[in-house]
N, C-alpha and C positions, 0 to 999 in steps of 0.2 A: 512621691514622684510629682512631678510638676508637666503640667500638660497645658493648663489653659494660664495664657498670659492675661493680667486683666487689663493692659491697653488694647490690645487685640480684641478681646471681647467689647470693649467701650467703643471701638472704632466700626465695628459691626453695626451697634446701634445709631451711634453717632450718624451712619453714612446711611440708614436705610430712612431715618428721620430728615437727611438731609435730600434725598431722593424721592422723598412724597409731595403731594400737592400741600399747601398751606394749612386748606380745612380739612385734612384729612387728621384721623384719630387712633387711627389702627394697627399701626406700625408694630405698638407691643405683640402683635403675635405673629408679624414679618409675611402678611397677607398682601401686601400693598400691590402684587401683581395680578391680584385677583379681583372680583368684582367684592365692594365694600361690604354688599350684603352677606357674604360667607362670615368674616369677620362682627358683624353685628348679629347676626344672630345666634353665633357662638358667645357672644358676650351677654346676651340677654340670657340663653341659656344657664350659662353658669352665674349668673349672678341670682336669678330665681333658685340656686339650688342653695349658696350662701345664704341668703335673703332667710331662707327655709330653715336652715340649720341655724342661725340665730336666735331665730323667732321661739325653737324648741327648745334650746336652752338655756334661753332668760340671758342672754349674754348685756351686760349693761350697754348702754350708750353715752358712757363717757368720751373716751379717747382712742383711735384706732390707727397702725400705723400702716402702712403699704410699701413693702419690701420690692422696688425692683416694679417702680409705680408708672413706667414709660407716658406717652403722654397724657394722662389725668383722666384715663376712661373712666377706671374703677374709682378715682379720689371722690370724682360728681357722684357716684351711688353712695359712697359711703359719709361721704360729706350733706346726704339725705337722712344720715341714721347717727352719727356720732355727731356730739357737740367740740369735740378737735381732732382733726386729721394731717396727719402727717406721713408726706410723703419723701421718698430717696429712689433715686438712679444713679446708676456709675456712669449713666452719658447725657453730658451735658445739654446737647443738644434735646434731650427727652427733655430735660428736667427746665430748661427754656421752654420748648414748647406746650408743656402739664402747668408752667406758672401761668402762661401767657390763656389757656384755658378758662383756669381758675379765676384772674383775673373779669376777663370774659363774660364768665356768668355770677359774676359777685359773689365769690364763696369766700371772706374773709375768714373762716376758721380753719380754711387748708395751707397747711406749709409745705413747699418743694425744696430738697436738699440735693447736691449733687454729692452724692454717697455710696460708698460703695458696703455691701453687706458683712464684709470681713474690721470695716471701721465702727459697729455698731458701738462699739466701747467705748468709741470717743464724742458719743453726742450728748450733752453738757446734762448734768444734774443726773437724777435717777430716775425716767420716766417709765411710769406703768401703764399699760395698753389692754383696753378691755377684746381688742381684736388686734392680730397681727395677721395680716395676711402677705402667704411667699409667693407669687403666681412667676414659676417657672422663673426661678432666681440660683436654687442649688445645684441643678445642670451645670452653671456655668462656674463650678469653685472647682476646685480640685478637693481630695479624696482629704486630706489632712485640713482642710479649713473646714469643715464641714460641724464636725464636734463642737470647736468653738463658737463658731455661730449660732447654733442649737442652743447653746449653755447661755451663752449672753440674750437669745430671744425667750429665753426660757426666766432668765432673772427678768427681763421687763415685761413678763405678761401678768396679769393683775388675776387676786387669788379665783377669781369668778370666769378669768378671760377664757378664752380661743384663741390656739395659731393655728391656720390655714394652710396645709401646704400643698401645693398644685405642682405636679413634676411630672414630664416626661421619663419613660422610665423603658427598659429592656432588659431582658432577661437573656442569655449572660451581659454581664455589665458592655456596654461599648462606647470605647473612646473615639468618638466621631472625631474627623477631621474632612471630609466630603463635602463639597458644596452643597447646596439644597437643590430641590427638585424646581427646574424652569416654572416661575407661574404663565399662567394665561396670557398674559401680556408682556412677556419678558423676548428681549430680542434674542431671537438666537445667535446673534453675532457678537452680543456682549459676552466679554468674561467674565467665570464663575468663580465666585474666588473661593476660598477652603470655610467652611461652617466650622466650628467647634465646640464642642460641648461632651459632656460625659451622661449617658442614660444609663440609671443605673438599676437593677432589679428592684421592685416596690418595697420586699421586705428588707434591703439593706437599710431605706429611711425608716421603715419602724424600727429598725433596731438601733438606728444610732438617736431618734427621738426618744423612746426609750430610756437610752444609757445615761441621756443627758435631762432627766427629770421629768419628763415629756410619759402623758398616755395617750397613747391613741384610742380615742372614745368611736371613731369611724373611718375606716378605709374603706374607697370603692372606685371605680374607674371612671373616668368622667366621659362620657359619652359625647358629649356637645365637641370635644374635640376630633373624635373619628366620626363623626356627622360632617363636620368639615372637611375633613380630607377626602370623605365619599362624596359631598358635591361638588369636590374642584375633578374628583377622577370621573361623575357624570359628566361635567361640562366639558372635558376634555372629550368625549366621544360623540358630544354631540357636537364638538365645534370641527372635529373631522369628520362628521357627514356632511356636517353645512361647510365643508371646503375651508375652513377658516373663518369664517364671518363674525364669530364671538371674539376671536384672538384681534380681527382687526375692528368691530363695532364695541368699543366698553359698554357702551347704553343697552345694547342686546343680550350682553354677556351679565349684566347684571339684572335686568327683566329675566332672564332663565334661571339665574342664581335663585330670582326671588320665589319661580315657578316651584323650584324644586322643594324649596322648604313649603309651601303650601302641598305639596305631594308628600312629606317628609314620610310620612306614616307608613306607606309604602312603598315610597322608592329611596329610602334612607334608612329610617328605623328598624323594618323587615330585615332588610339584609344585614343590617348592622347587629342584631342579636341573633339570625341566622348564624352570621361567621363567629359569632363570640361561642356560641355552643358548641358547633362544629368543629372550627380550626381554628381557634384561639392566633396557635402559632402562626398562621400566615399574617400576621403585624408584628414586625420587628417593634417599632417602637409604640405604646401607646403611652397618656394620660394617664394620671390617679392623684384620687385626692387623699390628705390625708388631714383629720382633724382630729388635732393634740387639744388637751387640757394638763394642765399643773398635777403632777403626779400627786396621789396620799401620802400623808406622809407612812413612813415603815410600821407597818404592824396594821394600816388602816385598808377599809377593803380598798381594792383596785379599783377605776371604772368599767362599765361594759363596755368590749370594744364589739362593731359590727360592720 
């Protein structure tokens, strides 16, 4: 079945990159009507948890690629740890704005491609990557690209590598077509146009990782994402006490943003593993991470997965 078109999708990012301010960075997680601080410290977040899971298992620092690398957040960390880095987006406009970064801060060992994840077959030679990482890239393929891409990221990952993958996910599978939820700063007199993507239950990616030579050494849900959605849903109640004030002051809206995560422990993390014990199900969609290694070969033990 064919659901998601990939100009449609490219034109999504294309336009929300085109809709930011200049110096802005954060587009890859479509935050851009929120104050910047939600966005950054989600990013910090899950990078300390990569950072982490490296470190544990000796993963080299040769070469690492970034699947679906919007404009060049994560290229700057990893272009911290790997001696070449290589990035691809299917929207040009990212993959201008991620060079013109890189540029920027002099990291001549980052390449940006404008690429899409179904063309991995066609980038020249036969490169092996001590890290690949997916951040929220398989969402947007449909159901029959999915194997292949697996298989192909699975021949370029190096006998010692990691691939990373970051997915929105729901249980039963759901083929979104629904706009997204107004941010903070979104007019309500703009139009909302249709979102797309497909969230799919957590264990269909280990099983198609899996199938296609991949072990999953770690699944676990990434929290740093539903921390973010609980402080755009605090600042939404608190910008209807204060009458609007955060929706029409950005500088106020992001001083509270900031407030909130200095409070995180308890007016974030508390309620956040509250509802995860409780009522799981009251979150249609969340995050999970998944970290693959190069299967044994047949006969040898498996890894531990946890």
């Amino acid at each position: 079945m064919t659901f998601l078109d990939r100009d449609r999708v490219a034109e999504v990012w294309d336009a929300a990159r085109r809709a930011a301010a200049d110096e802005d960075c954060q587009t890859g997680y479509l935050q851009d009507d929120w104050p910047p601080a939600i966005a950054a410290n989600r990013l910090r977040g899950e990078w300390r948890d990569v950072a982490r899971w490296l470190d544990r298992r000796g993963v080299p620092r040769g070469a690492c690629l970034d699947v679906g690398c919007g404009t060049g957040v994560w290229l700057e960390r990893f272009a911290q740890r790997f001696h070449r880095v290589d990035g691809i987006d299917l929207s040009l406009e990212m993959v201008v704005s991620a060079r013109r970064r890189m540029a920027r801060l002099g990291l001549e060992h980052v390449r940006v491609a404008c690429q899409s994840a179904v063309d991995l077959g066609g980038l020249a030679g036969d490169p092996q990557y001590d890290l690949i990482f997916v951040g929220g890239v398989l969402m947007y393929l449909d159901d029959d690209q999915i194997p292949g891409v697996l298989a192909r990221l699975r021949r370029m990952l190096s006998p010692r590598g990691l691939l990373v993958l970051r997915e929105s996910c729901a249980t039963p599978i759901w083929y979104r077509d629904k706009p997204l939820s107004p941010g903070l700063f979104t007019d309500p007199a703009a139009p909302q146009l249709p979102y797309y993507a497909i969230y799919r239950p957590p264990a269909r990616y280990r099983e198609l990782a899996e199938h296609n030579g991949l072990a999953v050494v770690r699944a676990r849900a990434n929290r740093h994402y539903k921390v973010a959605d609980m402080t755009e849903s605090w600042l939404r109640v608190l910008d209807r006490l204060l009458r609007g004030r955060l929706a029409r002051k950005p500088a106020a809206a992001e001083r509270a943003a900031r407030w909130l995560h200095r409070l995180r422990h308890l007016a974030l993390l508390a309620p956040y593993y509250a509802i995860r014990l409780v009522a799981p199900r009251a979150w249609r969609v969340t995050n999970r991470w998944l970290l693959c290694a190069p299967a044994p070969p047949s006969g040898a033990p498996a890894a531990r997965s946890s």
